[in-house]
C-alpha positions as CSV (number, residue, x, y, z in Angstrom):
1,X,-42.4,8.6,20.0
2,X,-42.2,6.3,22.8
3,X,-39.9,5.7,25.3
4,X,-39.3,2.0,24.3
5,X,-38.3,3.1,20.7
6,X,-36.1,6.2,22.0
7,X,-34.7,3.5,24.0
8,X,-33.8,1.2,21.2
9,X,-32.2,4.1,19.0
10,X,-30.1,5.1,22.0
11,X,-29.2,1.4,23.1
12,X,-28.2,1.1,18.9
13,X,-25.9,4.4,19.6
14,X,-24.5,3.6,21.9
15,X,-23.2,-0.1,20.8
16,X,-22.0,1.6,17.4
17,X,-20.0,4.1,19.4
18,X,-18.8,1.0,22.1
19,X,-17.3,-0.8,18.6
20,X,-15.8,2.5,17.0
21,X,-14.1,2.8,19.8
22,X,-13.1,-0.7,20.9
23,X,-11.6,-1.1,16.6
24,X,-9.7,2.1,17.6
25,X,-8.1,1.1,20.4
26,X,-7.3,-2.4,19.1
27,X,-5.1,-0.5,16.3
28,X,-2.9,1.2,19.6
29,X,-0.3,-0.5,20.9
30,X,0.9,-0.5,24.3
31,X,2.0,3.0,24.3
32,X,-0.5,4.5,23.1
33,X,1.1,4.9,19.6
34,X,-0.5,3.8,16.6
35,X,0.4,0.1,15.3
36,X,1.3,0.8,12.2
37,X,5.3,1.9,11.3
38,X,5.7,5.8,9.8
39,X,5.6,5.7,5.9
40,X,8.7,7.5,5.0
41,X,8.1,11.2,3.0
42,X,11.0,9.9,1.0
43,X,11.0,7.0,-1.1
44,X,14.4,5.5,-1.7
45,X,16.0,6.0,-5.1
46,X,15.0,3.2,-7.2
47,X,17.3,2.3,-10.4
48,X,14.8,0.5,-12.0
49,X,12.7,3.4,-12.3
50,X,15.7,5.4,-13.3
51,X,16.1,3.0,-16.5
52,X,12.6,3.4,-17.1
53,X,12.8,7.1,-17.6
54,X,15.8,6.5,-19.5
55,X,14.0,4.0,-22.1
56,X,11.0,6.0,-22.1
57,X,13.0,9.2,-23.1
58,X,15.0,7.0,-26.0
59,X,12.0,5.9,-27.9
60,X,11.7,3.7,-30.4
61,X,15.5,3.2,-30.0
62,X,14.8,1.9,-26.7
63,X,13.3,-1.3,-28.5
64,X,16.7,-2.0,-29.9
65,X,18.9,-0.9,-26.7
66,X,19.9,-4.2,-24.7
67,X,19.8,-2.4,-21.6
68,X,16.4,-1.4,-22.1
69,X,15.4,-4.8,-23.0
70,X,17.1,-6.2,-19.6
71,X,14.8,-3.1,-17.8
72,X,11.6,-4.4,-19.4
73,X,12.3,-8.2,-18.3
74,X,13.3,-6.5,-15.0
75,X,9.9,-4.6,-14.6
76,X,7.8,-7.5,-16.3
77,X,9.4,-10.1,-14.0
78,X,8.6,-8.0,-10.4
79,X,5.1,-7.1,-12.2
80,X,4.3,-10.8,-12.0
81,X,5.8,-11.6,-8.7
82,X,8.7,-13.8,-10.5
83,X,12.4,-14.5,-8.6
84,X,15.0,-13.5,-10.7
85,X,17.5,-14.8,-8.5
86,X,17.3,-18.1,-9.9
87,X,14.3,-20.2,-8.7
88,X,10.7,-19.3,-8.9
């Protein structure tokens, strides 16, 4: 090969590796730390999810249950992004 084209690959390198690194330290902050907050190992208990087992386990006298029904507007209603408070 000649030098011009080891030249080119190396300049090519060397700009990828110039980005990878200038992407990784944009995602640091000050400290050094990474940006983004720890995801917790532990979710938190979620009652919704609770009821879901609950209905799921009942079967088809879950379709009759009114709290099941109230669990399945519940789930529907965050599904679709919809405020239950009130307003939408």
């Amino acid at each position: 090969m000649e030098g011009s084209v080891l030249a080119r690959i190396a300049a090519v390198v060397f700009v990828a590796i110039a980005i990878t690194a200038a992407l990784v330290e944009m995602d640091r902050d000050e400290a050094g730390q990474a940006a983004r907050p720890a995801v917790p190992l532990i979710p938190e208990a979620d009652t919704l999810r609770t009821e879901q087992r609950r209905c799921q386990e009942l079967g088809e006298a879950a379709a009759s249950d009114p709290d099941c029904l109230a669990v399945w507007a519940e789930t529907r209603d965050r599904f679709l992004g919809r405020d239950r408070t009130g307003g939408e």
